[in-house]
N, C-alpha and C positions, 0 to 999 in steps of 0.2 A: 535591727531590733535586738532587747537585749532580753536577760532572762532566761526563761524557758523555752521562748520562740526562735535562740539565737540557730543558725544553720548547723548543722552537723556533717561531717560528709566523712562516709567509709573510708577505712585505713586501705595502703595500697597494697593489693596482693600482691609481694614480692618476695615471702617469706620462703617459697616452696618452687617460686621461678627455677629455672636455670641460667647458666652464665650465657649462653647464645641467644634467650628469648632479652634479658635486661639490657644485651649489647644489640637489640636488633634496630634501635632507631640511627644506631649509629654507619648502619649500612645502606649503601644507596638505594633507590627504585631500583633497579634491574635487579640486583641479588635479590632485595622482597622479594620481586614477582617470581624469581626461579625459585624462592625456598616455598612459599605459597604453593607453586604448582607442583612440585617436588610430594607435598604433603597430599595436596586433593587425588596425584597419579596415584600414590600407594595406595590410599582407601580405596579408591577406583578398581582399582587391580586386584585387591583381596576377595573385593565383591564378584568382581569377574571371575575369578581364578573360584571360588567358590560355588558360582552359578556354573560356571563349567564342570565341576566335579560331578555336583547331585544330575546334572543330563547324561554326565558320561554314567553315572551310577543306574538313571534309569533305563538309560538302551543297554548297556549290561544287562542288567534282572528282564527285560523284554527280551534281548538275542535268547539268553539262556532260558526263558519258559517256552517260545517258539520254539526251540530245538529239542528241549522235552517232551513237546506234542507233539510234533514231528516223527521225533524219535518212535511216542509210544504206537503211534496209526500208521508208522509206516513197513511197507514189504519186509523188511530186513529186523522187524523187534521181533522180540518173544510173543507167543500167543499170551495175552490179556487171561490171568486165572480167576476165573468165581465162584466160589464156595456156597453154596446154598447148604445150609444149618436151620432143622428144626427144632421150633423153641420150645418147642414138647414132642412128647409120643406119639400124638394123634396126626399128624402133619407126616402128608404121602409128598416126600421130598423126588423119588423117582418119576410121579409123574409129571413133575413140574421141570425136570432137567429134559426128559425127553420133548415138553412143550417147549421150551426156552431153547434146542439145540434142533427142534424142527423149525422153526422161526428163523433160525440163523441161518440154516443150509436151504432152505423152503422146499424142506421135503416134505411131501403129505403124508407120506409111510415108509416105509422100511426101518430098518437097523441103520443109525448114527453116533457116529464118533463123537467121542468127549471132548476131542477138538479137531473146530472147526474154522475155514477160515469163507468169511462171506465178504463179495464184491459191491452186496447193494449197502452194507456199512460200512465198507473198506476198513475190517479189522478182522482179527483173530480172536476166537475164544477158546478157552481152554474149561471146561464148567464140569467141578467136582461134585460129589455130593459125601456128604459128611453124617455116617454111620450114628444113628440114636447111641448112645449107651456107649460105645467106643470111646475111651477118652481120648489115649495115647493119639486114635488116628487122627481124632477132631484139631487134636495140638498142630501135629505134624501140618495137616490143611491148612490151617490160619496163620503158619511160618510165609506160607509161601502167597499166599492168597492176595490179588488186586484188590479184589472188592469182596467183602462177607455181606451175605443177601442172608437177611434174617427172615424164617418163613412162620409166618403165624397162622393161624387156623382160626376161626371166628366158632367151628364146631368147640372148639376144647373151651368155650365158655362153658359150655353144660355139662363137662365133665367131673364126677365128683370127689375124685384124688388132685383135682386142679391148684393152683395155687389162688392165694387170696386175688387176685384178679385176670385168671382164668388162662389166661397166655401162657406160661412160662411154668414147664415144671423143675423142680427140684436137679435134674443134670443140662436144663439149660440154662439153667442161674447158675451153675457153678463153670462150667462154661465162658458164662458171660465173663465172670469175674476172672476167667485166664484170659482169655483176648482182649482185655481191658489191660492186665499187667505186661502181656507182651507187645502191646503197641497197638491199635485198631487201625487198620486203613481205612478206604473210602467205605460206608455201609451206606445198607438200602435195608428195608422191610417189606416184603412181599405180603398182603394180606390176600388169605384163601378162603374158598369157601363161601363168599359175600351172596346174599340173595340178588335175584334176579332184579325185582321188581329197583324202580331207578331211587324211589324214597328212602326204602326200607335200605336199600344200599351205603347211599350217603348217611344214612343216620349210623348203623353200625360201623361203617368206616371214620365218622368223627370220635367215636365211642372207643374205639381199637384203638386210635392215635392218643387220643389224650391217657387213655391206660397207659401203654409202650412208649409215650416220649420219653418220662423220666429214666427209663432204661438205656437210653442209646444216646450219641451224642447232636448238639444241638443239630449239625446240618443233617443230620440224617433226613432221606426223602420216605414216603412211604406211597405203595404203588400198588394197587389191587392187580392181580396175578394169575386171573380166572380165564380172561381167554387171551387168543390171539390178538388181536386191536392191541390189547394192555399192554403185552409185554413187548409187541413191536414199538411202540409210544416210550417205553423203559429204555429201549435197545440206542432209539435218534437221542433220548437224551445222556445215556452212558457216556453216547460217541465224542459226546462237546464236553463232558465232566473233563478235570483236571484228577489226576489220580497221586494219591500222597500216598506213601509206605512208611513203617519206620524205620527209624533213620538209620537203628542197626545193619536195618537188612540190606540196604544199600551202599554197607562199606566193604564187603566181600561179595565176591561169586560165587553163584549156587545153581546147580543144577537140578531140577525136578526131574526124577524116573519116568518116564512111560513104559521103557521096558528094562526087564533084568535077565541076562542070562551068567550061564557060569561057566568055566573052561580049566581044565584038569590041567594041572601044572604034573609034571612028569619029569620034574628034576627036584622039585620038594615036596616030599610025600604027605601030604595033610592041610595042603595048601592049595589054592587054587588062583585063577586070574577073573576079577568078576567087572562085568562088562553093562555100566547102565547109560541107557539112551535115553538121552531128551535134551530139551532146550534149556542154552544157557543166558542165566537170566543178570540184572543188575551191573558186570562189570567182565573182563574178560581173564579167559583165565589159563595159565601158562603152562603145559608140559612139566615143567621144571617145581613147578609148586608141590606142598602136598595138598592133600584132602582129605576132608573127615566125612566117612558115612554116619549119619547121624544113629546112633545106637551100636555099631560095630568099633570104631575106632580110627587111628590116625592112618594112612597108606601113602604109597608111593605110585606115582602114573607109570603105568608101561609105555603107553601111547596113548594119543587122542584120534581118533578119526574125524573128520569132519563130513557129514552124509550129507545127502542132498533132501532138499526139506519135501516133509510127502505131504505138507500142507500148506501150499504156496498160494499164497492171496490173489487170484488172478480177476483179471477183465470178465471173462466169458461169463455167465450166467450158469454155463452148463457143467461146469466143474467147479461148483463152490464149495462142493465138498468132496474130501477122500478119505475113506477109512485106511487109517494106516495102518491096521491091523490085517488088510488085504493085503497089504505089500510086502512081498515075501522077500523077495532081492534089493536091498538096502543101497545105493550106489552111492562110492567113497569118494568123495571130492579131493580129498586133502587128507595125507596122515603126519602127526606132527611126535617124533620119536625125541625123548630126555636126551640131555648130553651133560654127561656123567662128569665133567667139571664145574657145571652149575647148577645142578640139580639139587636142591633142597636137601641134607641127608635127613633120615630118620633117628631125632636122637630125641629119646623118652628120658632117660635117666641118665646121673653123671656116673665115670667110672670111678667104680668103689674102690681104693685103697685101701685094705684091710690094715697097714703099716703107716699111714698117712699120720696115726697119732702117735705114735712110737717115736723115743725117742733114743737113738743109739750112743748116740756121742755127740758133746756139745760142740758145738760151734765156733768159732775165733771170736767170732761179737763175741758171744754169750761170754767165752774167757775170757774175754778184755771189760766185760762187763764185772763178772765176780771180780776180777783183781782190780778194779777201780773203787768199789764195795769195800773189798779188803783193805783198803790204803786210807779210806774214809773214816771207818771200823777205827785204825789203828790211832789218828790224827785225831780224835774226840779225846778232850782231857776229860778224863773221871778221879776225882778224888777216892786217894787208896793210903789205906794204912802206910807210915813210914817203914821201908825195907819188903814190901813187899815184892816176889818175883811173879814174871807173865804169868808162870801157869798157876799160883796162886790167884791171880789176877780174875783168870778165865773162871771160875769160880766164884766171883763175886758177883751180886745182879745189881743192875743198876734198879732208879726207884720204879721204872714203871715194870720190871720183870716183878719185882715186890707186890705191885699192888695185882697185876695180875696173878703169882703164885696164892696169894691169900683170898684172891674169889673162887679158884680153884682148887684148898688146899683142901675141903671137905669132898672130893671125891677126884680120880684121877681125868675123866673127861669131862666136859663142859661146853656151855655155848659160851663165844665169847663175842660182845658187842663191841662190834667196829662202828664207832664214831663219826669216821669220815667217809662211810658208805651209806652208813646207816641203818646198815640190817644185822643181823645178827647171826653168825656163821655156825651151820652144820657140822657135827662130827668130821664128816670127810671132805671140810675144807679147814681145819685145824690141826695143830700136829700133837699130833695121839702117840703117849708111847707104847701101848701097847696095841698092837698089828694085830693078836689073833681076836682079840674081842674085835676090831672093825670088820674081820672080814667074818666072823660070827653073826655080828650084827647084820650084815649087807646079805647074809647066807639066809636068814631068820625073817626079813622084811622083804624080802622078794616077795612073798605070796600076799604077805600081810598089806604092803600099798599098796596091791595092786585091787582091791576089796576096796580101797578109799577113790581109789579113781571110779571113773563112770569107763572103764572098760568092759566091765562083766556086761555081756551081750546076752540076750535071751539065747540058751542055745538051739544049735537045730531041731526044726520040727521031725525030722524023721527018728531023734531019738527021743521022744517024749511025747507021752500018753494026752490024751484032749484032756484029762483031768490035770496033769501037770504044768500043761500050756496054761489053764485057765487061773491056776494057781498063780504063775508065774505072771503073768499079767495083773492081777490083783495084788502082787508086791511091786509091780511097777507102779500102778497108779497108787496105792498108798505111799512109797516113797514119796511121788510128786507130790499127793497133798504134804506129807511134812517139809516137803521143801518149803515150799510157800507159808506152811505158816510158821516153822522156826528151819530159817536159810542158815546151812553152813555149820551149823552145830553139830560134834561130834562126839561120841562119848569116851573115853578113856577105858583101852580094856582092862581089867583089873589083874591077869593072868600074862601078861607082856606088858614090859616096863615101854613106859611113854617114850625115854628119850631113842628108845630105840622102833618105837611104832611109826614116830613122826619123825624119824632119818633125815629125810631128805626136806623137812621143813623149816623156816629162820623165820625170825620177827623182824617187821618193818617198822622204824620209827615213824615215819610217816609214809603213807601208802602213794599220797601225791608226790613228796617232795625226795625223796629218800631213791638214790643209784642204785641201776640194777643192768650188771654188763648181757647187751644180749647173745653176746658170743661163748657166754659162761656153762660149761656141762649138756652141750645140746646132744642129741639121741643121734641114734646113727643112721638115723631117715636124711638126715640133715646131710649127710656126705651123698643121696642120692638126686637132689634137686639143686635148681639154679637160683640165681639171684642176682639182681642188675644192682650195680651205684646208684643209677639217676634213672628210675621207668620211666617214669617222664618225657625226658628226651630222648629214649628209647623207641618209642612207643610214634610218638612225633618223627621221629627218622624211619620207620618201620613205613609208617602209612605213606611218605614221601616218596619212600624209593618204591611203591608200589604203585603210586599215581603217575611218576616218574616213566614206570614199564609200560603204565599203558598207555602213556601220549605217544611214545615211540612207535607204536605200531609193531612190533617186534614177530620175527617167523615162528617163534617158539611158543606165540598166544594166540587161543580162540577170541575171537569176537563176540560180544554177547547182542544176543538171538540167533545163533547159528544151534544148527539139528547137528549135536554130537554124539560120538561114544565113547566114552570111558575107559577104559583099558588099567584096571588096579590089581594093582599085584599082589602076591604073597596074603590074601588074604587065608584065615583057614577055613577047611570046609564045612562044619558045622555052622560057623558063622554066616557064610554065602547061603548056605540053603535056607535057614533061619530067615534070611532076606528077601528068597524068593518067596518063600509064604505070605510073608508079610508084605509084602509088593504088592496082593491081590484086595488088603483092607486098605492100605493108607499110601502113601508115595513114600519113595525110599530120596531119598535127599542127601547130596554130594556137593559139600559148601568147601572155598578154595580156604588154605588155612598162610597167614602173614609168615612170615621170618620168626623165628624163635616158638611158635605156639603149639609145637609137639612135645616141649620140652615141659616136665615137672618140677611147679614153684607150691609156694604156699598163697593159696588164695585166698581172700576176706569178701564175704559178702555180708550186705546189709539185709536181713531177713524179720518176715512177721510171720506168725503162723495165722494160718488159713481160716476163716469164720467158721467153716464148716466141718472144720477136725476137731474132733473132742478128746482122743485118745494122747496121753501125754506122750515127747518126745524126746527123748532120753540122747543126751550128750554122745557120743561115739555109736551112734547106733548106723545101720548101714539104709544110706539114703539115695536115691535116685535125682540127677541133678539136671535139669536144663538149662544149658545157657546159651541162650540162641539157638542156634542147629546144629549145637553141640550137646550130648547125651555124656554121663559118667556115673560111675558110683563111687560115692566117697561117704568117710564118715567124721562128720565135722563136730568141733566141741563148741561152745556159745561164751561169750563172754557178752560186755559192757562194753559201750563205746563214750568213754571217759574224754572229755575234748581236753580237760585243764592238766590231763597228765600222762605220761607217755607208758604207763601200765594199766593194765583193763584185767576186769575181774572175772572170773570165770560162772557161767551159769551150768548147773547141771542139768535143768531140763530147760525147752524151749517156753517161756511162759506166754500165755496168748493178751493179746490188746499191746503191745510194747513192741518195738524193733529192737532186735540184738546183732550183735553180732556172728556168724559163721565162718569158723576158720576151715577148711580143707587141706589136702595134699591133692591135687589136680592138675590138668597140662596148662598150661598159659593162657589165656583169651584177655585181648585186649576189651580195656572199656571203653563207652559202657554198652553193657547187653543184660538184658532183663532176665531173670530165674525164677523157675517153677519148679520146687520140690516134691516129687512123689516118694509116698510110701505106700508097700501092701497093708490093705486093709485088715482087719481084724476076723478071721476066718472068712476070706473072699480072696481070689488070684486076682482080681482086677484093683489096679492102685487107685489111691485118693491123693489129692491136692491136701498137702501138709502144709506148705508154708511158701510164701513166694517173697520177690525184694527182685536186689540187683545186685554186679559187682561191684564193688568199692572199690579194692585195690590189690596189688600181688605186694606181698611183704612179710619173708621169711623174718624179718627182726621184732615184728608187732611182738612184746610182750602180752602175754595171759598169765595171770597167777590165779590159780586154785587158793582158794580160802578156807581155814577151817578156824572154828570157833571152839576150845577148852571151857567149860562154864564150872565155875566151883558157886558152895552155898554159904553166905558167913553161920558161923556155930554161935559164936560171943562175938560182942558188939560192941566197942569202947570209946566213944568219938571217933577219933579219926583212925583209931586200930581194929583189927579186926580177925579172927582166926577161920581161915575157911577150908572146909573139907569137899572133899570127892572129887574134885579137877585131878590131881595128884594120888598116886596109891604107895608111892612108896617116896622117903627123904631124897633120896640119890634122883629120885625123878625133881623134886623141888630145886632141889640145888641145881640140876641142870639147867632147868628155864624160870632160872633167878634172875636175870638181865633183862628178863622181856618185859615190858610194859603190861599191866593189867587193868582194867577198865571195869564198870557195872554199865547194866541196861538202864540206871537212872542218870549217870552223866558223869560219874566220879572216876578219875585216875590215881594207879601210885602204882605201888611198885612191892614184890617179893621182899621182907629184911630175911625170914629164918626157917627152916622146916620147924616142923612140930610134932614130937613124937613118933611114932615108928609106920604107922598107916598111913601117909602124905597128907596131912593135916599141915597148914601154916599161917605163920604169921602175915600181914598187908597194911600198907599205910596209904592212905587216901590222900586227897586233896580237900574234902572235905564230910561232913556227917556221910556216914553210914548207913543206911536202913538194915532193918532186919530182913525184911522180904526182896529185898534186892537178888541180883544175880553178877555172881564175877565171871569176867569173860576175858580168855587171852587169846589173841590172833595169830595163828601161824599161816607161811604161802610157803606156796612151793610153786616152779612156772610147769605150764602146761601145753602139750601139746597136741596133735588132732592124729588121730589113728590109720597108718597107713593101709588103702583097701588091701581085700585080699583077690578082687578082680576090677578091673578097670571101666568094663562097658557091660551095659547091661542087654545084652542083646541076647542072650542065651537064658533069662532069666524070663523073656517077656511072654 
């Protein structure tokens, strides 16, 4: 057929063949059939080799949860901790622990231990109860705590300081919202107080659940808590739960207190040896380590002892419980003595050099360097008058000394803009010929920067009056508000010349783009802390060689769930006793610390301030830190956390709804680990929840620059000229920060041409119209940095 109807037939794909599939007719049957089956075994095999991975993957993740349960039910764990916390005032937390630990031991009466170990659950319980109103102690509880048992009252619907749905008051919302930031484990909610009758029960218990679900997370169980039946029905199902931590807490070992004693050291006077027993919990932990007591500080082991457990999970019926508070003679199984060639040292700080920057006599480099300089110097042809000699020579400036003598020839110092840095260089990083004006200057600004930093601290309450305190606080929060509503603006004093107020500050050409060395002028904190090349892989090799010790098994380490004692040295005595007190509110907590983590870096964390803090927080002010089961005081500055540029801007107060940044000087702690910021309250000794976050990172190089804002007003108005006063008070100040770029708050740039007259009035050229109601604005930085404490741990303060 012809036409349209004629056959068509597809071109041959061979465009994209290869040379072995086009030659393949040319090869026998037999080769076909091996290269055919050659191709079907590889697919075969991938699928195979594939199916066998995800089975080997899933009897992995099964060996390893079996061994987890195992681990947690069996004789040799730590007793299981539960924390019972009520969510208000009204809720009698005591009698419900003594319900819940008569149940356990099935004692009808007497006096029972906080832990116990019972054979008809085959487990151990450890069951704390968590002080109303106590925050510090509630923290410490929910560090350590399996399961937080939330206790609700169904009476404190009717009460009429209650919260909008009757549950929850005011310190257990604020509560909620720490144990939420430092990681929640397994929760439950105990409803109390339900009526009898079986209706009226169920209906309030529907009632109770749908108010408190949205408070807790989704699997949370919730379990009326009233009698005996309930809580044994609670108990069978605890026993089959799977129990999650976070994740923090089971990358070190830690030990919970039951008991502290203390023992007099007789070779260091003011020091003592302080000795806390209990169960080690999450991972095991070596002699040779240090440790940190959570609110005292970093220590060395004397020794560990390893006791014999006074709460052993046995068969019999008739011994499911032991007060171990009866048992007066402790019997040492095992004692495990440091050896003093592998033992962790205690190093806090590097040693200071006072001479370190000094320089006495240069170097061979350094000579081989100027005289390579010199020979460079000489080899440059410069055109020179005919007949002229060297030292006429030396005398002559070439064009760029030229152009810089004439930006500087109206006054002897100057800023001068460097180019290929792009900032704009300080008095005392220029060469000044006259020495006693810089060291005048430097002699004069001492006191005056330090009025522009956020160092002025409120000072002690014991030297000032309640009317002074209350003053002084009322120029705190008026600062804050002017921060917020005009940031970084500074006034010019009119009795001290600018170029000498703002010393130590230079203008950026650009804040993103524009070099800033960070090894340039650092403080002399900077000679007492560490700092790695690569954390990173630091950090990665730290936690290896720590997984590494414990596979081995090693003589030098406790096992975790063994009944130890502590053996810590050199503590001092005021501190130890300070512990024993506080032993009686909350657990004292002895967590094992990595390779490098007593040593002082520069810390960043990611911080928000707290819903419930209203009182502004002031940059360098002295703050209370948690991180982890690590306690410190430090006093951190705020910046910006700029991702498109390797300088961040400094905040002077914390502002609320936004995360900033918080820099520290602190010991080391690997991330991540969650922070809780306290401060004392406002004529109260007990602290509040300021601000919480996490770590970020350790990183002495992170750039901070403090900003400040010059604002001048135009006087006359001329297109794109303009004369503006009050930035400036005297010529010699214009002409100094002539180079710096100047800007308005409506969007116009240009730049200084000339002073004006004798009160710092000048001239300015724009980029385009002017307004009359504008504002000019120049930018100076300076870098900044975070104030070192003047005590390290707050334990003497609590």
């Amino acid at each position: 057929m012809g036409g349209s109807r004629a056959q068509l037939n597809k071109p041959h794909k061979s465009r994209f063949s290869t040379k072995s599939s086009r030659n393949l007719h040319k090869t026998s049957l037999k080769d076909k059939s091996r290269i055919a089956k050659s191709e079907r075994n590889v697919a075969k095999g991938a699928r195979a080799a594939r199916l066998q991975r995800n089975k080997m993957l899933r009897e992995q993740k099964k060996a390893a949860l079996l061994k987890e349960k195992r681990a947690s039910s069996s004789s040799t764990s730590a007793p299981l901790v539960i924390l019972l916390f009520g969510l208000s005032a009204s809720v009698n937390v005591e009698s419900l622990a003594e319900d819940l630990l008569r149940v356990l031991s099935n004692d009808g009466a007497g006096d029972v231990s906080s832990t116990v170990a019972s054979s008809e659950y085959k487990m151990r319980i450890t069951v704390l109860k968590a002080p109303h109103g106590n925050l510090l102690s509630c923290m410490e509880m929910a560090k350590v705590a399996d399961l937080i048992a939330f206790v609700a009252s169904t009476k404190s619907l009717y009460e009429e300081n209650a919260s909008d749905f009757g549950y929850i008051d005011s310190f257990g919302s604020q509560c909620l919202s720490v144990f939420r930031q430092l990681g929640l484990p397994n929760t439950v909610v105990f409803l109390r107080d339900l009526p009898s009758d079986l209706k009226g029960k169920n209906e309030l218990k529907k009632m109770s659940i749908s108010n408190l679900a949205g408070e807790f997370p989704e699997d949370c169980k919730f379990y009326p808590a009233d009698t005996k039946d309930e809580l044994h029905k609670f108990l069978w199902l605890f026993k089959e739960q799977r129990l999650t931590v976070p994740h923090w807490r089971n990358q070190r070992p830690y030990l919970m207190s039951q008991k502290v004693d203390v023992v007099a050291d007789d070779l260091n006077s003011g020091k003592c040896t302080l000795l806390l027993t209990g169960y080690l919990h999450a991972h095991s932990l070596s002699v040779n380590q240090l440790v940190h007591v959570s609110g005292a500080g970093d220590f060395q082991l004397q020794k560990i002892e390893i006791l014999k457990d006074p709460n052993p999970l046995k068969l019999r019926k008739e011994s499911d419980a032991m007060d171990s508070d009866d048992v007066i003679d402790v019997e040492v199984v095992r004692s495990l003595d440091p050896d003093s060639m592998t033992q962790e040292p205690l190093v806090v700080e590097n040693d200071l050099d006072p001479l370190a920057g000094e320089q006495t006599w240069p170097t061979e480099a350094e000579m081989a360097e100027a005289d390579r300089n010199q020979k460079q110097k000489r080899l440059k042809k410069r055109i020179l008058p005919r007949g002229t000699s060297e030292y006429q020579a030396a005398w002559i400036l070439d064009e760029t000394d030229d152009e810089g003598s004439a930006s500087g020839s109206d006054t002897d110092d100057g800023m001068v803009l460097d180019e290929t840095e792009g900032y704009i260089r300080g008095p005392k990083e220029t060469n000044n010929s006259d020495v006693d004006d810089d060291e005048q200057v430097s002699l004069d600004d001492r006191d005056a920067d330090e009025e522009t930093d956020t160092d002025s601290v409120m000072m002690e309450d014991d030297n000032l009056t309640k009317e002074q305190i209350e003053e002084e606080i009322k120029k705190i929060k008026a600062a804050h508000a002017e921060d917020e509503e005009y940031p970084d603006e500074v006034d010019t004093p009119v009795d001290n010349p600018a170029r000498k107020r703002f010393t130590k500050y230079r203008g950026l050409k650009s804040f993103r783009t524009s070099s800033w060395d960070p090894k340039e002028s650092l403080p002399p904190e900077y000679a007492r802390i560490f700092a790695f090349d690569k954390f990173a892989k630091t950090q990665k090799h730290v936690f290896a060689k720590f997984l590494d010790m414990e596979q081995e098994n090693r003589d030098d380490c406790v096992p975790a769930g063994q009944y130890a004692r502590l053996h810590i040295k050199e503590v001092p005595t005021p501190v130890a006793s300070k512990l024993c007190l506080l032993a009686k509110t909350m657990p004292i907590i002895a967590s094992g610390l990595f390779q490098h983590e007593s040593k002082m870096s520069v810390l960043h964390f990611s911080i928000k301030k707290h819903d419930t803090y209203d009182a502004p927080i002031k940059a360098k002010e002295e703050l209370v830190f948690h991180v982890g089961f690590r306690q410190f005081v430090a006093r951190p500055i705020f910046s910006t956390d700029d991702m498109n540029s390797d300088k961040h801007k400094m905040e002077r107060f914390l502002h609320a709804g936004r995360f900033s940044v918080a820099s520290i000087y602190a010991p080391i702690s690997f991330p991540p680990l969650p922070l809780i910021v306290l401060k004392s309250a406002e004529g109260s000794a007990a602290p509040a929840i300021a601000a919480v976050g996490s770590l970020r990172s350790i990183d002495p190089d992170r750039i901070i620059l403090k900003k400040i804002v010059l604002t001048g007003y135009p006087q006359r108005v001329s297109k794109l000229k303009a004369s503006v006063r009050y930035m400036f008070h005297s010529p010699e100040d214009v002409r100094w920060f002539k180079p710096v770029e100047v800007y308005t708050k409506c969007g116009r740039h240009g730049r200084i041409k000339e002073p004006l007259g004798t009160h710092g009035a000048m001239k300015c050229t724009f980029n385009g119209v002017l307004q009359q109601h504008d504002t000019v604005c120049m930018s100076l930085y300076k870098r900044a940095y975070p104030k070192w404490p003047e005590h390290r741990f707050p334990i003497l303060d609590t």
